[in-house]
N, C-alpha and C positions, 0 to 999 in steps of 0.2 A: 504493500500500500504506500509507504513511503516513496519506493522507487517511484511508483507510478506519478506521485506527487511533485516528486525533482524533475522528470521528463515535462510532465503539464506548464512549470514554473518556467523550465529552460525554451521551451517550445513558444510559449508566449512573450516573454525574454526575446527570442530571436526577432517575432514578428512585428516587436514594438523599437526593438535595436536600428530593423530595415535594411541592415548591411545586402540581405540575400533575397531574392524575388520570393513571392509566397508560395510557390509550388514548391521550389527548393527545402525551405524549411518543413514543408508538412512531410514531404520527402523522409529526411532527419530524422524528426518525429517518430512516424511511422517505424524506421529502420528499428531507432531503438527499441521499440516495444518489442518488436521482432529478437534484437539482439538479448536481449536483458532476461528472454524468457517471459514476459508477462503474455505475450500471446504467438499463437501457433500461426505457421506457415501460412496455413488458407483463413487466417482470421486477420494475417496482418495485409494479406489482399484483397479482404471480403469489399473493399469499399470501391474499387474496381471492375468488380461484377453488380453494382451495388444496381438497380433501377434509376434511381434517381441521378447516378452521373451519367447514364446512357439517355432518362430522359433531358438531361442539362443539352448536353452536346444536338440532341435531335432539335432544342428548341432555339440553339444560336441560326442551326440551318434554318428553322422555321421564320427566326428573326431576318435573318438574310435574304431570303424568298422577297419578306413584304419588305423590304430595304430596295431590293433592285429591281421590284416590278414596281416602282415607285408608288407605292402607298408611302413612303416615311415623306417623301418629296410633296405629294398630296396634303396630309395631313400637317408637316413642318410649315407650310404655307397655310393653312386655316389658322393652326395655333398660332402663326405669327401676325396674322391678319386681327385676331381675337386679341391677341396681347398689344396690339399698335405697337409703340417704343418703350412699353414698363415692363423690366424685367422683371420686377415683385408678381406682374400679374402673370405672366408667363411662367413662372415657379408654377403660381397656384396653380394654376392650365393643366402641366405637363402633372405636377402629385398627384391631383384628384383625376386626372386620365389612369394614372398608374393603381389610383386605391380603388374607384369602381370597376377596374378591367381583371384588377386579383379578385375580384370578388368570385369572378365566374372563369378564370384563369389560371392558370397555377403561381405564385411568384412569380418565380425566374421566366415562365413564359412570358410573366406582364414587363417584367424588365427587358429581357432581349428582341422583345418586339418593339419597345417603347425606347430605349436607348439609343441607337442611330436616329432617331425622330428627336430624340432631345437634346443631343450632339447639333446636327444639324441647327437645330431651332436657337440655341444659344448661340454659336459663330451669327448666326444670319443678325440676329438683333440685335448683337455687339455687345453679349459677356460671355463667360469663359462656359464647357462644359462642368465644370467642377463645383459650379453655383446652381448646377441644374443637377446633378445626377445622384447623388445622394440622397435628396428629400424624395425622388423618384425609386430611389429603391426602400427607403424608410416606408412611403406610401403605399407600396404596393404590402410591404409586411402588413402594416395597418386594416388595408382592406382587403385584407383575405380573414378579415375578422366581419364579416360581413354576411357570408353562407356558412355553410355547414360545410361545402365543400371547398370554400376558398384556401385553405391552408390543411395540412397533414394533422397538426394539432388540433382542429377541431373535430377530425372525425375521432383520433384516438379520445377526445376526453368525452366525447358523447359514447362511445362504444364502449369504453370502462364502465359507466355508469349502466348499460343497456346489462351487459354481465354481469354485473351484482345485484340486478335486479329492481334496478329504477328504469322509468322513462327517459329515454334518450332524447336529444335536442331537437328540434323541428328545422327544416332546412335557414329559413332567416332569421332565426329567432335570436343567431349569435348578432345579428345587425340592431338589436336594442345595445349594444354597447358597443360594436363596432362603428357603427354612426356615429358618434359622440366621439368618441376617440379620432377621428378619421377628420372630422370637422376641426377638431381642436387641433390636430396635427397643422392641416391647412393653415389656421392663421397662426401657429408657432414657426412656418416654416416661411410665410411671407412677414413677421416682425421681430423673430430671433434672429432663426435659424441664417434669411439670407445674408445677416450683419456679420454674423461668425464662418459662415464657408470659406474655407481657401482661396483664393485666385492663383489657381496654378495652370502654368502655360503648358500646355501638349499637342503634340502633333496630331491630330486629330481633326485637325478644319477640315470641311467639305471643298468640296469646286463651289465656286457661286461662277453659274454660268454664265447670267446676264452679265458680269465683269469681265470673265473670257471672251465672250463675244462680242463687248465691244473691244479690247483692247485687237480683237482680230482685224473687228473691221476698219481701225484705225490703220493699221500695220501691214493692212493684204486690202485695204479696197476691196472686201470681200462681197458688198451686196452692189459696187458698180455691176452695170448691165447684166442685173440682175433682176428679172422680169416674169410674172405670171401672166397666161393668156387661156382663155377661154375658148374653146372649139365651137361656133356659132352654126346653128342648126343648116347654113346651105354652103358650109368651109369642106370643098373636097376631101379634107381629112379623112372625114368620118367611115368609118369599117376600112380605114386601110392600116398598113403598118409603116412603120417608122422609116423601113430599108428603100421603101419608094420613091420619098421625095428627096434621102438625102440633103438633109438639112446640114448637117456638118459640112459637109463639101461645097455644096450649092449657097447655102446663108450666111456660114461661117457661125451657126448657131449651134449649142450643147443642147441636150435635153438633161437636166438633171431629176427631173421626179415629174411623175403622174400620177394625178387624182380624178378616183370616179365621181362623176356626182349622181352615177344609178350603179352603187356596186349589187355585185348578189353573190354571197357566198357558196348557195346551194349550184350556182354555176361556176363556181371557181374563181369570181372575180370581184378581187381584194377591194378595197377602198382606197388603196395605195399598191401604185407601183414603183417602189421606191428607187429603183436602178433600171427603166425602160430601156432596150434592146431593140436594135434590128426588129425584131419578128414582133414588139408590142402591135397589139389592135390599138388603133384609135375610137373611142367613141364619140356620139353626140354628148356634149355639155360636159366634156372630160378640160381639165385645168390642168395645162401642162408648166412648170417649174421651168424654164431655159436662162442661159446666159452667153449677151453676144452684145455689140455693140447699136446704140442707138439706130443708127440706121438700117442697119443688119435686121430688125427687132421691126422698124416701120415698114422695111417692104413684107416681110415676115405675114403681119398681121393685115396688111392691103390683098395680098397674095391668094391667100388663105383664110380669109374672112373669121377673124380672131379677134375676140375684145382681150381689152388691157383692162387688168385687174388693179385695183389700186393696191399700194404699199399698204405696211402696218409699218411703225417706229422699226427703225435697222433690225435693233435687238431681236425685239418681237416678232420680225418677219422671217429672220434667221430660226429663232429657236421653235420658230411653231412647224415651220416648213420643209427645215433641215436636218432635225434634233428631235425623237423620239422613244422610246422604249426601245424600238428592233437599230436604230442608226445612230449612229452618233458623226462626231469629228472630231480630227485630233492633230496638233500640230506637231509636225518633224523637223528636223536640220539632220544635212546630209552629210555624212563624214568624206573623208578624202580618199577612202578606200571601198567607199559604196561603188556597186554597179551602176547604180545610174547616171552617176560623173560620166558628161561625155555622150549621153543620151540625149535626143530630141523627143521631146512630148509638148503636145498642147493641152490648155486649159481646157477640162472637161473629159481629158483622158480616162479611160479605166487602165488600173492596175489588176491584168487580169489574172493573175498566179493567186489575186489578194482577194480582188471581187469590190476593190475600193476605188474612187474617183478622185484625179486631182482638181480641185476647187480654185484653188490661190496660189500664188508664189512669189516669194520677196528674195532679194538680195541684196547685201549690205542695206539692209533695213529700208528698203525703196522696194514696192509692189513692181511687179513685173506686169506690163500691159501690152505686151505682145503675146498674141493668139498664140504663135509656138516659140520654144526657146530649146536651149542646148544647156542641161546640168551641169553648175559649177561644186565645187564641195561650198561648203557653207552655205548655200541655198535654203533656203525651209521653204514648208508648205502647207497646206492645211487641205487635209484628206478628209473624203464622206465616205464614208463604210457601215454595215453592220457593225454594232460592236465588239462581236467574234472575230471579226476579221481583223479588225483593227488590234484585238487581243494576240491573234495567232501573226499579225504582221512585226508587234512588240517583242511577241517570244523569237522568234525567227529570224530576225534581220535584225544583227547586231551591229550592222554598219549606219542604221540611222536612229536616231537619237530621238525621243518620244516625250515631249514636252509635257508636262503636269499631270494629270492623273486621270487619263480616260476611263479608267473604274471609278474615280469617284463623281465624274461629271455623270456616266450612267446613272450613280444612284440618287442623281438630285432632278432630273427630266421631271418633269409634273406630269405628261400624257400619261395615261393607260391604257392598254390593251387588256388582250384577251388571256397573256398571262398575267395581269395582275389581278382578275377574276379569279382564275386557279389559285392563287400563292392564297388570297383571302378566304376564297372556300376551304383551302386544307386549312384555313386557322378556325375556320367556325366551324369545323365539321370535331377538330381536337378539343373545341369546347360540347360540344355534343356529347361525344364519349366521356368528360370527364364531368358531364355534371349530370348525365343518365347514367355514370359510371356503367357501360356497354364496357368497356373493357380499361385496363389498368392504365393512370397514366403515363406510364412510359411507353406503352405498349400505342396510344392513342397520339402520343406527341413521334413516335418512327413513324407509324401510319401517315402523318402529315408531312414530316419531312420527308418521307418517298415517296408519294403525290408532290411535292414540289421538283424534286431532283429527276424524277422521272418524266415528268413533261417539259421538264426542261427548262424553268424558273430561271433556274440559275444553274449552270454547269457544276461541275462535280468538283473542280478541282476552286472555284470561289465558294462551293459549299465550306470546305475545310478552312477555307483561309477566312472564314467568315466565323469560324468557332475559336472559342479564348481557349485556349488550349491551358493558358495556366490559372484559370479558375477552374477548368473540368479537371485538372491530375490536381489541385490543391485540394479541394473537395473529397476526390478518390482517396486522397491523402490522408485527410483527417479524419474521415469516418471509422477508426481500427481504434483513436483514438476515444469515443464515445465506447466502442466496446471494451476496450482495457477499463474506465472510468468503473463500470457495472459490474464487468468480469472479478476487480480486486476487491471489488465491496468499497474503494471508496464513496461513490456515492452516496450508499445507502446508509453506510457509519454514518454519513453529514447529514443527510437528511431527517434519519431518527432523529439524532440529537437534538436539531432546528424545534421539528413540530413536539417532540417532547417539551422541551424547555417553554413555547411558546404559549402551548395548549392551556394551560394551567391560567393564563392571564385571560383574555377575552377573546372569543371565535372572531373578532377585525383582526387581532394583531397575528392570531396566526394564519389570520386571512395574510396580512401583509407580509408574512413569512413565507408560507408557498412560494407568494408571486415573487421576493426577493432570491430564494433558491433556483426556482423555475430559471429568475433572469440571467442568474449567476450561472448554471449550467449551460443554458441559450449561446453565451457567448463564447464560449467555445467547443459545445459539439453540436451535433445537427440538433433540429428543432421537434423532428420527430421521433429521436433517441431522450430529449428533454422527455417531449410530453409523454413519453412509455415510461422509463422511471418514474415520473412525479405522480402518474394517473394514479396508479395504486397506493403510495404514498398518503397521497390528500383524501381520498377516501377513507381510509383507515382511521385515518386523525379524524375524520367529522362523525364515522359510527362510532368511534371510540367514546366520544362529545356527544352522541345521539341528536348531532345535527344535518342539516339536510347537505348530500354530496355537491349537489346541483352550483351553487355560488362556488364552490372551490375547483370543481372540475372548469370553472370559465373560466379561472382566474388562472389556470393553467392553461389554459388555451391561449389567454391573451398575453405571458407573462412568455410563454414560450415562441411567442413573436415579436420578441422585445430587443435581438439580438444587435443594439446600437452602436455597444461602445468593442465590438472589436471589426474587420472585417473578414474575419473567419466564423462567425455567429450564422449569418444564413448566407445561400447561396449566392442570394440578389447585392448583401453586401460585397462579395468578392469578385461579382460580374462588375461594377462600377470601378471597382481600386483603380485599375491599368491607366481605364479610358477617363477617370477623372483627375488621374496622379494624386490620388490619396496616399496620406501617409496613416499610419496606426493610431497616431493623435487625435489627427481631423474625427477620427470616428466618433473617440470621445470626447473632445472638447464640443461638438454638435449633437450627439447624441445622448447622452449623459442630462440633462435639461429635460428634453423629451423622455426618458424613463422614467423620471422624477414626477412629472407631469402625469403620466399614466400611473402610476403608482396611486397618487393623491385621487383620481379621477374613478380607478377601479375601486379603489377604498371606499368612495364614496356611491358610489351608484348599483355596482354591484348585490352588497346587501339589502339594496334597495328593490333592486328587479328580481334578485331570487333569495328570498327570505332565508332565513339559517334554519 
């Protein structure tokens, strides 16, 4: 028992030192338990087959899905549209998004869905992530006190109670104090909490597109003779293809995109044809995207009996027309040892090895407005592609140089298609299963991330790079941990002793004793190894008292969701560490106030809503 006691001291020691990433130390941890003999081989890896780190990792993919089929880009624009310029009110926004979505969500699923959406939302409004991510992961603890299914510790402490022969909770009935709590969270987090957050700077900023796009069009003359026209119902166009009239050749005009204005998909024919070919049909009332010079563009549409479509703002005309879910762009500089050095291409070329168009092209910092040119090194340019392509052109051609972060511009597009229906449906369909509990949550959160990764959301290999890999092995980590704590009978020596000692004085103070134990254990082992020691515990003490179980089984519930002041406490805390550059302190210098808070709160209401 000592042993076990100098490893828990040293273990936390480390995590508060910071010297080592958190995965490392739980690593450590773990080993020694291993070493020391306090637990066996497949006990000191049991936390690696564990459910719950196989559902952690299934729900970063799930987070990732709604990240890149731009729901976070969707929604980061509402919440920032709802917050105008008050970050105080954008806090509350993004919490109370996080406390009613745990309600019916698991945790860690309402955080990894909700995190890149509140990354994003912070850079755009101009404060840091690390003012936002915490009260977002505090929040969602809180409101998984809300159902009966929101958090792991509510069902164990209504199921203790169903096994000894009381009435178990009613599904919302945890929400007469999860409301209240949840509420008071909210305005501690916008008149404490925001005062005391860190301002810590991390790499982590999104693309803000409309800033790329102008700084393009300044620098590539990108939306010169750049022009939509309308195919007018007696414009010879109509039912031919593209390869007949020879418009490159003959006009000196590109076709860069075509839009239907009668698509039918049950015929094959998209709404967009993003990259037209030789062999495209044309139709009546189809809006063709081209780029050519003014006059090139007036006989064009005398010709061919074509209206001129007005502009939108540069920006906007670019990113609505050019920039979607399936296409992006992306800027290059060419090295000295590229192929292409030395090549002739004109604007509007396809690169066809890639499937990508060249757009633009500067040298020494002056746009190039000649039709064709001949490749210098140091040339840039700015390519339209799917954004596979653009990805497989990055991986592949290490002779040219791939300017700022085409994955992150992907994940900020506002458009949706028809995969960001799928990535949303597998997120409602994992609420389905877990609140008809149809089958276990981990088993309901793989279901969803392979509906995502299978239709192809997101490819396989941004699946992975899209999970915190060192919150899922810190996790794995420390769960062997919570077993040594029960395996040596620490726990349970602490715990007798507590409710002995306590019992004797008045059923509040050892009300307040539970929740102080409960909290004490919460922060450093999982929340559902708290609530399974303490369920039996607290009962004990109140038929011992011949008081009623019912107020102490809540207070365990809610005490074992209190996990503040470390960020090894619950998962959702060690999902934020990275991406908000928390350190061990921040936890509790911020967190530490709020358990105080709920402490005083459950004291008080609790024996009010469920009498002794």
């Amino acid at each position: 028992m000592y042993l076990m006691l100098f490893i828990l001291v040293v273990t936390i020691s480390l995590f508060v030192w910071g010297k080592f990433t958190p995965d490392i130390v739980a690593l450590i941890s773990m080993i020694s338990l291993y070493l020391t003999g306090i637990l066996t081989p497949s006990e000191t890896l049991s936390g690696f087959s564990n459910p719950t780190v196989i559902m952690i990792a299934a729900l970063f993919i799930i987070g990732e899905g709604i990240s890149q089929t731009g729901w976070t880009a969707v929604a980061g624009k509402k919440f920032i549209e709802w917050a105008g310029k008050s970050v105080p009110k954008l806090l509350v926004i993004v919490s109370l998004g996080a406390g009613v979505l745990s309600g019916f969500v698991s945790n860690t699923g309402t955080v990894a869905t909700l995190m890149p959406l509140t990354i994003s939302s912070a850079w755009s409004i101009g404060t840091l992530p690390s003012k936002m991510l915490m009260p977002v992961a505090f929040g969602s603890n809180t409101g998984g006190l809300l159902t009966l299914t929101g958090t792991p510790p509510n069902i164990i402490a209504s199921n203790a109670l169903v096994e000894n022969g009381f009435e178990g909770f009613s599904f919302f009935e945890f929400a007469l104090i999860g409301l209240p709590l949840l509420i008071i969270a909210l305005i501690y987090f916008r008149y404490v909490a925001y005062k005391i957050l860190p301002k810590n700077k991390t790499n982590n900023k999104p693309v803000n597109i409309e800033s790329t796009l102008h700084n393009w069009i300044k620098a590539y003359q990108v939306n010169d003779a750049y022009y939509r026209l309308r195919i007018r119902s007696v414009s010879p166009l109509i039912d031919t293809k593209l390869k007949k009239w020879k418009l490159e050749k003959n006009y000196n005009v590109s076709v860069i995109r075509l839009k239907r204005r009668h698509p039918n998909m049950l015929k094959g024919i998209p709404q967009y044809e993003e990259f037209p070919d030789l062999n495209t049909n044309l139709k009546y009332h189809d809006i063709i995207t081209v780029k050519g010079d003014t006059e090139a563009i007036n006989k064009l549409m005398i010709e061919f009996s074509l209206g001129l479509l007005p502009l939108e703002p540069e920006t906007d005309e670019l990113k609505n027309n050019l920039i979607n879910q399936e296409v992006g762009m992306v800027e290059v500089i060419v090295n000295p040892n590229s192929i292409f050095v030395g090549r002739k291409y004109k604007l509007g070329d396809y690169f066809n090895r890639f499937g990508i168009q060249l757009l633009a092209a500067s040298r020494n910092n002056k746009p190039l407005t000649k039709k064709e040119f001949t490749v210098e090194a140091g040339d840039s340019f700015i390519l339209r592609g799917s954004w596979d392509s653009i990805e497989e052109l990055k991986n592949q051609h290490g002779n040219l140089v791939i300017c700022g972060s085409p994955e992150g511009m992907a994940k900020n597009v506002e458009s949706l298609n028809h995969k960001s229906y799928i990535a949303l449906g597998a997120l409602l369909l994992m609420i389905v299963f877990m609140v008809f509990k149809i089958v276990p949550g981990s088993i309901a959160a793989l279901i969803s991330a392979g509906i995502i990764l299978l239709t192809g959301c997101i490819p396989m290999a941004k699946a992975y790079k899209g999970i915190s890999w060192i919150s899922v092995v810190m996790i794995a980590a420390m769960i062997p941990m919570g077993i040594a704590l029960q395996k040596t009978g620490t726990a349970q020596v602490i715990a007798n002793a507590l409710v002995d000692y306590l019992g004797a004085i008045h059923p509040v103070v050892l009300l307040g004793g539970v929740f102080l134990l409960t909290t004490t254990f919460s922060q450093v082992i999982n929340n559902s190894a708290t609530a399974v020691l303490m369920a039996p515990i607290a009962i004990l003490a109140a038929n011992s008292l011949n008081l009623s179980p019912e107020p102490f089984m809540i207070v365990v519930a809610i005490s074992a969701s209190t996990a503040f002041l470390t960020p090894i406490g619950t998962t959702t805390n060690a999902m934020v560490m990275t991406s908000g550059g928390y350190k061990f302190m921040d936890y509790l210098k911020v967190g530490a106030p709020l358990l105080l808070i709920f402490l005083i709160i459950s004291m008080l209401l609790v024996p009010v809503i469920w009498p002794f």
